[in-house]
N, CA, C and O atoms as CSV, one atom per row, in Angstrom:
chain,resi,resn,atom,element,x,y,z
A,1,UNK,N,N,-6.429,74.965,-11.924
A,1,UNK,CA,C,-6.139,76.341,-11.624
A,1,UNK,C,C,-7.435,77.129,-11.712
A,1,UNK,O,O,-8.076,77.124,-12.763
A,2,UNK,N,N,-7.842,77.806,-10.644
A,2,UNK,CA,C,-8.792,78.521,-10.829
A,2,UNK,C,C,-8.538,80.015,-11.065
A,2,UNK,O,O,-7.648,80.549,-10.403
A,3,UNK,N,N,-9.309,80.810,-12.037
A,3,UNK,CA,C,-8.858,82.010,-12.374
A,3,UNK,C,C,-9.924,82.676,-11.934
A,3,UNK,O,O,-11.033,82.284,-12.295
A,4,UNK,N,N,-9.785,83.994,-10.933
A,4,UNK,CA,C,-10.697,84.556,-10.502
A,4,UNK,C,C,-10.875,85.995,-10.903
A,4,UNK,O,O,-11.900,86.628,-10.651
A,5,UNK,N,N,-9.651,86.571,-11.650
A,5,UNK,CA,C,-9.819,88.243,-12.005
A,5,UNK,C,C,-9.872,88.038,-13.431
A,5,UNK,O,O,-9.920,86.861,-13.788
A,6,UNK,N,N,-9.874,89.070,-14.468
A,6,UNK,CA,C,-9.831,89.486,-15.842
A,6,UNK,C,C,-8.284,89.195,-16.060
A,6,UNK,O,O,-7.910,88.333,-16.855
A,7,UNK,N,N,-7.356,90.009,-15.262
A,7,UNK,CA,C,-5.674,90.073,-15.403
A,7,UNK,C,C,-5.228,88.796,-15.239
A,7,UNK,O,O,-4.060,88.541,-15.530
A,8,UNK,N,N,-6.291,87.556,-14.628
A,8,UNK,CA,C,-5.396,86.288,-14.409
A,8,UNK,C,C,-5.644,85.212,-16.172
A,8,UNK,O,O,-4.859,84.444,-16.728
A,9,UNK,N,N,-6.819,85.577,-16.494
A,9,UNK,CA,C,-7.456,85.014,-17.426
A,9,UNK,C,C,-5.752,85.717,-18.797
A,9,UNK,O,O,-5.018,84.951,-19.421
A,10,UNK,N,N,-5.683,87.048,-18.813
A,10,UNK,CA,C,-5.105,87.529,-19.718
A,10,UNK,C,C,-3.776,86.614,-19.648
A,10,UNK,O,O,-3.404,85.845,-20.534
A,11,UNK,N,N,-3.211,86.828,-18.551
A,11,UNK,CA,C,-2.078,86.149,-18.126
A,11,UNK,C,C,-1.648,84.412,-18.881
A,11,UNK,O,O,-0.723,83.967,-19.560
A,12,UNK,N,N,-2.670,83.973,-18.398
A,12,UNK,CA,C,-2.479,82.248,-18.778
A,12,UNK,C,C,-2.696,82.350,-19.871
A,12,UNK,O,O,-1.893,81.585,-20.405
A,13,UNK,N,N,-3.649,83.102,-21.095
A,13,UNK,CA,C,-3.381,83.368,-22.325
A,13,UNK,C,C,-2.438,83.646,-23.441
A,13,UNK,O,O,-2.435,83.342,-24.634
A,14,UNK,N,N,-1.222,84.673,-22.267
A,14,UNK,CA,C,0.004,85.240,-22.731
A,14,UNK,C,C,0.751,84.195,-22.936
A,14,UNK,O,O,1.558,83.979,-23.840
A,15,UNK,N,N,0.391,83.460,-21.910
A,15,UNK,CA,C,1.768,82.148,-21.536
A,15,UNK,C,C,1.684,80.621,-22.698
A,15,UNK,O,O,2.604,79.981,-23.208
A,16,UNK,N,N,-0.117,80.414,-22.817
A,16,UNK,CA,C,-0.462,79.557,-23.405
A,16,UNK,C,C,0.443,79.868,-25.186
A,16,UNK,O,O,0.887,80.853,-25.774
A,17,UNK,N,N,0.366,78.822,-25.382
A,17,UNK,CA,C,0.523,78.770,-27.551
A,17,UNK,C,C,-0.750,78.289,-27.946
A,17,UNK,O,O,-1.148,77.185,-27.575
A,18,UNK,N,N,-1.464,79.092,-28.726
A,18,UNK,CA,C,-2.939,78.564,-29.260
A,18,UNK,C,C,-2.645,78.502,-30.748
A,18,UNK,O,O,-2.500,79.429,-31.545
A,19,UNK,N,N,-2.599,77.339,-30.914
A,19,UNK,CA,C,-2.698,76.574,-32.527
A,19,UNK,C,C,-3.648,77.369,-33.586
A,19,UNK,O,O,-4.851,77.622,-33.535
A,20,UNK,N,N,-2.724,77.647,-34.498
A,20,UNK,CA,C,-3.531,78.650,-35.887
A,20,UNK,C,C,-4.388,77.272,-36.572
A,20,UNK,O,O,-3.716,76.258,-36.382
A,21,UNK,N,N,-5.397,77.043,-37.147
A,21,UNK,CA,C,-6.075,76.586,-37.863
A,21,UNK,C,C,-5.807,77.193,-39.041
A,21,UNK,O,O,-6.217,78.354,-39.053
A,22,UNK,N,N,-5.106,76.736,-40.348
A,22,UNK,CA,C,-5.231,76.932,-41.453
A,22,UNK,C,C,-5.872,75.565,-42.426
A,22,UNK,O,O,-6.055,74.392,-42.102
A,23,UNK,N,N,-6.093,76.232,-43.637
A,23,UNK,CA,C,-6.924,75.373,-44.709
A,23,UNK,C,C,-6.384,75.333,-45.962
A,23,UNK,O,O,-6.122,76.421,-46.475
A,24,UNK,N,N,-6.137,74.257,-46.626
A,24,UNK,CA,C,-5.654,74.467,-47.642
A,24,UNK,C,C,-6.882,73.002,-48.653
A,24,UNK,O,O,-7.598,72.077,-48.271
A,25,UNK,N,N,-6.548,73.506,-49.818
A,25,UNK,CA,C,-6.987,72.699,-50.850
A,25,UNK,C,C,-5.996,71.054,-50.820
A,25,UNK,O,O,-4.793,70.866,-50.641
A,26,UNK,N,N,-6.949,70.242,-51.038
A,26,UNK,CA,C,-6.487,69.318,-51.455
A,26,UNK,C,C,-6.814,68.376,-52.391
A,26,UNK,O,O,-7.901,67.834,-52.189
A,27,UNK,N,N,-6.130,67.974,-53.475
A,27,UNK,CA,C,-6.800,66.987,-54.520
A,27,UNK,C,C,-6.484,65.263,-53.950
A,27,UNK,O,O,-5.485,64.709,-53.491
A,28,UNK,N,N,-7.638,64.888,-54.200
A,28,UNK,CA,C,-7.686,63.134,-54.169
A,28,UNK,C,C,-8.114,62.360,-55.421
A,28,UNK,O,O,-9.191,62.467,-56.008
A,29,UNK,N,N,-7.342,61.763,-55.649
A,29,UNK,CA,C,-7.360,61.410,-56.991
A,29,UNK,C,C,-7.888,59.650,-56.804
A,29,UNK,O,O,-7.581,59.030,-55.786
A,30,UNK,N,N,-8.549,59.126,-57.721
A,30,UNK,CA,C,-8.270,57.881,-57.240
A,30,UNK,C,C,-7.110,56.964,-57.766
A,30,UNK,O,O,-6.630,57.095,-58.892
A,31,UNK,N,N,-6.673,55.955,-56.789
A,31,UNK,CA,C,-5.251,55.223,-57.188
A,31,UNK,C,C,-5.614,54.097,-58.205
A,31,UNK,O,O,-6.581,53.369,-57.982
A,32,UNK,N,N,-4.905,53.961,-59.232
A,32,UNK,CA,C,-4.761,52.388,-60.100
A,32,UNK,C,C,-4.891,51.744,-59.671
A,32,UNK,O,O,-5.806,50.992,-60.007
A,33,UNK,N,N,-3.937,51.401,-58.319
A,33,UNK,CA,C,-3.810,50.325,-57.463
A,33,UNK,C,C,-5.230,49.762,-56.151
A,33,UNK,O,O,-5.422,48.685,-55.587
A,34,UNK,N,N,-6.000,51.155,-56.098
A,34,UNK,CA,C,-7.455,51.165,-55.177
A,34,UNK,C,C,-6.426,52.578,-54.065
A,34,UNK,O,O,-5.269,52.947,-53.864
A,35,UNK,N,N,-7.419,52.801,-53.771
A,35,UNK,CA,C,-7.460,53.657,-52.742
A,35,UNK,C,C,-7.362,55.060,-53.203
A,35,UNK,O,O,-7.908,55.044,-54.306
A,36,UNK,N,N,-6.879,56.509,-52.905
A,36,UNK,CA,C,-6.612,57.372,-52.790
A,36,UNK,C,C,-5.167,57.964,-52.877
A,36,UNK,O,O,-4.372,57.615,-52.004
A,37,UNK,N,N,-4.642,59.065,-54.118
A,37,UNK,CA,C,-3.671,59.722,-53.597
A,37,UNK,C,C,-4.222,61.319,-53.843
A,37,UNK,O,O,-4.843,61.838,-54.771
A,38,UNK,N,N,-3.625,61.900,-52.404
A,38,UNK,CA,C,-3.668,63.318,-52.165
A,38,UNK,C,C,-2.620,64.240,-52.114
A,38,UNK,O,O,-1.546,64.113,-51.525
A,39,UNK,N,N,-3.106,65.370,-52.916
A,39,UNK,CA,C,-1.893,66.067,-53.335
A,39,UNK,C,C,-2.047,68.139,-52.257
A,39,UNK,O,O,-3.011,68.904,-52.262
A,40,UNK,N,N,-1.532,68.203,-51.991
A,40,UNK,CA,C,-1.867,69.721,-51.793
A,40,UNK,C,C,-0.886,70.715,-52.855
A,40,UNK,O,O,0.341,70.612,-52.867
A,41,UNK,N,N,-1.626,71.656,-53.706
A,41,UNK,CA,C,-1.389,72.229,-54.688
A,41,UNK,C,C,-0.357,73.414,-54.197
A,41,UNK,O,O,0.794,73.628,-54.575
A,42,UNK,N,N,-1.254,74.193,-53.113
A,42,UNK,CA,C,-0.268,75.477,-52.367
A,42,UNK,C,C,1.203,75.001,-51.672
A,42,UNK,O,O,1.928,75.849,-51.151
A,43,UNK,N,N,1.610,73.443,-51.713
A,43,UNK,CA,C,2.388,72.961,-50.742
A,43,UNK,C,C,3.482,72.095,-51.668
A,43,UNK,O,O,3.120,70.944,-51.914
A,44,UNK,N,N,4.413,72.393,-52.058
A,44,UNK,CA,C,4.734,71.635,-52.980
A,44,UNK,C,C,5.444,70.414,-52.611
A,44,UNK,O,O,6.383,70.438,-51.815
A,45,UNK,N,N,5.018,69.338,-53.171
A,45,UNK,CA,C,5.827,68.020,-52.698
A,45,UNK,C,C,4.932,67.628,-51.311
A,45,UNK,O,O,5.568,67.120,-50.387
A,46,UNK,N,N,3.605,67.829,-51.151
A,46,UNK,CA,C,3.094,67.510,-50.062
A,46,UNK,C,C,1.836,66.477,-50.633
A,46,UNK,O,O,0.722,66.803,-51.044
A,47,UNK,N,N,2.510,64.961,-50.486
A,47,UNK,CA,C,1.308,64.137,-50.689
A,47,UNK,C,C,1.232,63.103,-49.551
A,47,UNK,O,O,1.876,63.125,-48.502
A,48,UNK,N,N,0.277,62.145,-49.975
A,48,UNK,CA,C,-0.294,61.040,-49.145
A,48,UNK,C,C,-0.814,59.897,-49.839
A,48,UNK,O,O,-0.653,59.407,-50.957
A,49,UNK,N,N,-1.257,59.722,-49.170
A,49,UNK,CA,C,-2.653,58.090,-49.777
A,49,UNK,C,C,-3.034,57.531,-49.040
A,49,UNK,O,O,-2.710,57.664,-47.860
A,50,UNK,N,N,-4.004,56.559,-49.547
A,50,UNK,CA,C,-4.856,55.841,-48.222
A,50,UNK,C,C,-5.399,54.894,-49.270
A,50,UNK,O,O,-5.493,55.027,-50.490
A,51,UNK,N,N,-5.774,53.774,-48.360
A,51,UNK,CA,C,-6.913,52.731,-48.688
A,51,UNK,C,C,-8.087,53.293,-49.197
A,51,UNK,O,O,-8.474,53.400,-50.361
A,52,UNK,N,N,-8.549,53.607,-48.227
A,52,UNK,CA,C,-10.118,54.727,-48.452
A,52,UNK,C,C,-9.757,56.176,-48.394
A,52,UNK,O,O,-8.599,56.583,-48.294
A,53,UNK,N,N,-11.035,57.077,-48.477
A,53,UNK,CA,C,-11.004,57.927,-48.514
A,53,UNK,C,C,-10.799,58.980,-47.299
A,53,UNK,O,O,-10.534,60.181,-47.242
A,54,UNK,N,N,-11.060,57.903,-46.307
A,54,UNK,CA,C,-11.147,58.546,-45.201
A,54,UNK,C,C,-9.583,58.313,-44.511
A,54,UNK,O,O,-8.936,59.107,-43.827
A,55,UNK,N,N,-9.322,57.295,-44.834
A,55,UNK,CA,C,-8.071,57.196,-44.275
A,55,UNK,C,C,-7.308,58.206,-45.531
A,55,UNK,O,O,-6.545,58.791,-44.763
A,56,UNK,N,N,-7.108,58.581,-46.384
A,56,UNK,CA,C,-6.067,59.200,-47.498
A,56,UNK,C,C,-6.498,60.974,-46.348
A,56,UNK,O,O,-5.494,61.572,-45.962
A,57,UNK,N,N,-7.717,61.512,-45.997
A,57,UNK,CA,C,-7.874,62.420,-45.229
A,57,UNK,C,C,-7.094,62.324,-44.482
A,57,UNK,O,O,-6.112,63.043,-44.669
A,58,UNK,N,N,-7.082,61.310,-43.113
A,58,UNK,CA,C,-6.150,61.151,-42.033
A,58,UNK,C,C,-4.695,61.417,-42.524
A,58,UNK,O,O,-4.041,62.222,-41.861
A,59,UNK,N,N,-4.144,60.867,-43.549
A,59,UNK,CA,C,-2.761,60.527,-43.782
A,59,UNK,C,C,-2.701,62.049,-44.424
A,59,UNK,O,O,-2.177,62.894,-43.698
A,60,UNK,N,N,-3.146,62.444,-45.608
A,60,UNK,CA,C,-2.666,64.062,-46.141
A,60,UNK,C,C,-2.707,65.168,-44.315
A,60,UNK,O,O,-1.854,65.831,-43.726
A,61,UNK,N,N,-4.142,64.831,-44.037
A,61,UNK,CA,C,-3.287,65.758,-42.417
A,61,UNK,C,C,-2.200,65.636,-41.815
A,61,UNK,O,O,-1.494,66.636,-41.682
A,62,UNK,N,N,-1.801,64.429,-41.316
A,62,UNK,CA,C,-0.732,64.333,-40.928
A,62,UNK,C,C,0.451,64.819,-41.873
A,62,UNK,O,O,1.514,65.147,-41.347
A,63,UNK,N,N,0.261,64.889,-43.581
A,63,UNK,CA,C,1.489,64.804,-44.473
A,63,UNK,C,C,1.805,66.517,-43.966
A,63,UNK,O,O,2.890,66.984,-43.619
A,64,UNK,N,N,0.568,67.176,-44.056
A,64,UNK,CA,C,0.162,68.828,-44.273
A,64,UNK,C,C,1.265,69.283,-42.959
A,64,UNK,O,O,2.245,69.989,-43.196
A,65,UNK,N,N,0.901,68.696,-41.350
A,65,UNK,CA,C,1.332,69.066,-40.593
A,65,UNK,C,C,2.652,68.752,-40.148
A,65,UNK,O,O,3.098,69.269,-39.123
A,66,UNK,N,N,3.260,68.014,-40.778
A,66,UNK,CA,C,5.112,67.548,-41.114
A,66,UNK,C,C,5.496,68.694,-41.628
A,66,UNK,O,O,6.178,69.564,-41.086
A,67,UNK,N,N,4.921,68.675,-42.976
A,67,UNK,CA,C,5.189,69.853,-44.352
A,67,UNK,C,C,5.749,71.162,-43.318
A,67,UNK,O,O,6.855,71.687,-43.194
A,68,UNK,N,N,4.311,71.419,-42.604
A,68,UNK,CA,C,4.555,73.083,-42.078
A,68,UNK,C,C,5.678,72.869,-40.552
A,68,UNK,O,O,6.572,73.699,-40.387
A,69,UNK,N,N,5.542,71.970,-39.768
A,69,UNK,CA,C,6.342,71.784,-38.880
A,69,UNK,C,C,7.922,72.017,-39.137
A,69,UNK,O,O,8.729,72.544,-38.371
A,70,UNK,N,N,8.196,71.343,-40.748
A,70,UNK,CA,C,9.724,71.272,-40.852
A,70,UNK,C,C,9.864,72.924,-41.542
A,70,UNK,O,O,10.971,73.342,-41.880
A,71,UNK,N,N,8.758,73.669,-41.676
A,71,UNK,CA,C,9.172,74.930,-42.527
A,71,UNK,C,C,9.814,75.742,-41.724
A,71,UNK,O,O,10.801,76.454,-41.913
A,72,UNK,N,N,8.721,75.443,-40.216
A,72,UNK,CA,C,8.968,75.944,-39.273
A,72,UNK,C,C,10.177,75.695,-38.561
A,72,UNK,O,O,10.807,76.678,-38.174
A,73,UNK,N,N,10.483,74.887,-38.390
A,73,UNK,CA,C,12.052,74.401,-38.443
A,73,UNK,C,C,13.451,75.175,-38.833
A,73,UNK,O,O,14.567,75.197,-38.314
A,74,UNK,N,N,12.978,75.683,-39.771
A,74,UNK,CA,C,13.774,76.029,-40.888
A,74,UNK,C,C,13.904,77.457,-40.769
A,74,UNK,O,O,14.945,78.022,-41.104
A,75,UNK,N,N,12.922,78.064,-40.317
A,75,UNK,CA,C,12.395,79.466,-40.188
A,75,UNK,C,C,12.418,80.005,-41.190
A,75,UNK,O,O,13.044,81.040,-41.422
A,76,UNK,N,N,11.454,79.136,-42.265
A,76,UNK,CA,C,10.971,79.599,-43.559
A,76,UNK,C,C,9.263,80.002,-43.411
A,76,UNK,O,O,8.585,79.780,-42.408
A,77,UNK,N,N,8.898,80.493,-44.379
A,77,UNK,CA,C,7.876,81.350,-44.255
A,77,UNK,C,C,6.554,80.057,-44.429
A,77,UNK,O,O,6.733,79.100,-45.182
A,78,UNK,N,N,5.369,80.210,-43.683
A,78,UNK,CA,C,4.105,79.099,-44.127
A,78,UNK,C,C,3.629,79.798,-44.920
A,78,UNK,O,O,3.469,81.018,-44.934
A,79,UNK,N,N,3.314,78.801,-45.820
A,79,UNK,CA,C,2.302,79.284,-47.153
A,79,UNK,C,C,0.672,79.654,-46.929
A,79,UNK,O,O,-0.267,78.908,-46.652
A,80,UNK,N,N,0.699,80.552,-47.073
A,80,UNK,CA,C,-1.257,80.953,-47.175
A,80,UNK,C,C,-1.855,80.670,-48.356
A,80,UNK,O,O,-1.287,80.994,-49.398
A,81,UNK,N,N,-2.970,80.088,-48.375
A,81,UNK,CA,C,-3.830,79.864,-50.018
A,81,UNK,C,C,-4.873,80.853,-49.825
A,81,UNK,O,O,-5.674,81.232,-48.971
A,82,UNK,N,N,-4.494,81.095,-51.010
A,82,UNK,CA,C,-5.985,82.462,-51.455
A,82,UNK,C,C,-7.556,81.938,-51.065
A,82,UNK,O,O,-7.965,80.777,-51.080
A,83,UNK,N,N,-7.917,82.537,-50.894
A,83,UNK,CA,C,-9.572,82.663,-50.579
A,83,UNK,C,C,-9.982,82.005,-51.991
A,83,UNK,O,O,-10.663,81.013,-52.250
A,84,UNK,N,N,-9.399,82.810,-52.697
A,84,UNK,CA,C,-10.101,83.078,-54.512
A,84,UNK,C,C,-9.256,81.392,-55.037
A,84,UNK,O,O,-8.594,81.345,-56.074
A,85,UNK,N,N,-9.371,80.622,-54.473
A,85,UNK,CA,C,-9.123,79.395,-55.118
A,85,UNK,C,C,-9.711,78.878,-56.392
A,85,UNK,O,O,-10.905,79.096,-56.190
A,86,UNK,N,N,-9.620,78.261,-57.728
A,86,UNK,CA,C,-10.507,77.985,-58.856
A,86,UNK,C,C,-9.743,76.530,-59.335
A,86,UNK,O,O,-8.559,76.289,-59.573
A,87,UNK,N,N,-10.960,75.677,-59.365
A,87,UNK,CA,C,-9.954,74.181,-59.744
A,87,UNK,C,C,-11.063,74.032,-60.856
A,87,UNK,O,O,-12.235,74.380,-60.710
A,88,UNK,N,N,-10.519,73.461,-61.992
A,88,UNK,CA,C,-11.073,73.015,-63.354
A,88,UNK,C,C,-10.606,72.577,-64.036
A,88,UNK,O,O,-9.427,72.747,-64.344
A,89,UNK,N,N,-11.685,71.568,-64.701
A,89,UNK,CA,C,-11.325,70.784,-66.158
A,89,UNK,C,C,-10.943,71.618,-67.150
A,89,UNK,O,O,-11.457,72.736,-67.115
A,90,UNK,N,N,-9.962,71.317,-68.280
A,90,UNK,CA,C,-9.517,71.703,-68.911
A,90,UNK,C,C,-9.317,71.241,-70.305
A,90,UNK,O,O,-8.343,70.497,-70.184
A,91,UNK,N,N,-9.644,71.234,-71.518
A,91,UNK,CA,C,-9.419,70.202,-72.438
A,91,UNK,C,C,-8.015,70.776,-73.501
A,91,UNK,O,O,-7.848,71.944,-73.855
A,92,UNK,N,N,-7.288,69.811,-73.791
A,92,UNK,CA,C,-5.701,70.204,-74.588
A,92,UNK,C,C,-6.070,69.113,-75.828
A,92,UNK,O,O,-6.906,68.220,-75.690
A,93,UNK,N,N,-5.296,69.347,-77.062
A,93,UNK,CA,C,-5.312,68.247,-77.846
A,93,UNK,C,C,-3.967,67.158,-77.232
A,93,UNK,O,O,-3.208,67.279,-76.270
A,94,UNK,N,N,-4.054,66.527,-77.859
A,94,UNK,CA,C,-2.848,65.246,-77.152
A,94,UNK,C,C,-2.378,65.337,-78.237
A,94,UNK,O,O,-2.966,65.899,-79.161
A,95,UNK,N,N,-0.988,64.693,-78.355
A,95,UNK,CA,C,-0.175,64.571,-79.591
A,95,UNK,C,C,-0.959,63.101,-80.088
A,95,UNK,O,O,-1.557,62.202,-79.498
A,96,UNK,N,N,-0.627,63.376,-81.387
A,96,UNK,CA,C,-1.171,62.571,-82.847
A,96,UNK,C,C,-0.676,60.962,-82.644
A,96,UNK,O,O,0.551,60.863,-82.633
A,97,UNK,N,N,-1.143,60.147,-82.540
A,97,UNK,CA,C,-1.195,58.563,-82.553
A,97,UNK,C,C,-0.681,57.781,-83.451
A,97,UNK,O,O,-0.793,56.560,-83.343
């Protein structure tokens, strides 16, 4: 399709769906077993795993984009994560031995 005015460009824009890019945190932990499990904190009940690290990436995307697909589904609200994110160690005593 060739677009030759400003009003045709607007047009196929109106019509198009352009995919939101959102970001969320994710923890990767390493597994007992070898590999990776990934958790997303803002998403509850949204994990994965992988062999490697790169594959536990691949698989939490795909987990992330189920997660929001079925919210959407549902016509429940997507979760936004704060800008102001803070992840840290923490030290607790453990109960007595």
């Amino acid at each position: 399709m060739l677009l030759r005015r400003p009003a045709d460009i607007i047009h196929v824009m109106k019509r198009s769906k352009i995919a939101k890019v959102l970001k969320y945190t994710v923890v990767f932990e390493p597994s007992k077993e070898g590999g990776y499990v990934a958790s997303v904190p803002a998403l509850s009940g949204c994990m994965s795993q992988g062999e490697t690290f790169e594959e536990a990436v691949r698989m939490i995307k795909d987990a992330i984009s189920g997660y929001l697909a079925v919210l959407k589904e549902k016509g429940e609200e997507i979760p936004k994560e704060s800008e102001e994110v803070v992840i840290s160690k923490v030290e607790v005593y453990g109960p007595s031995l």
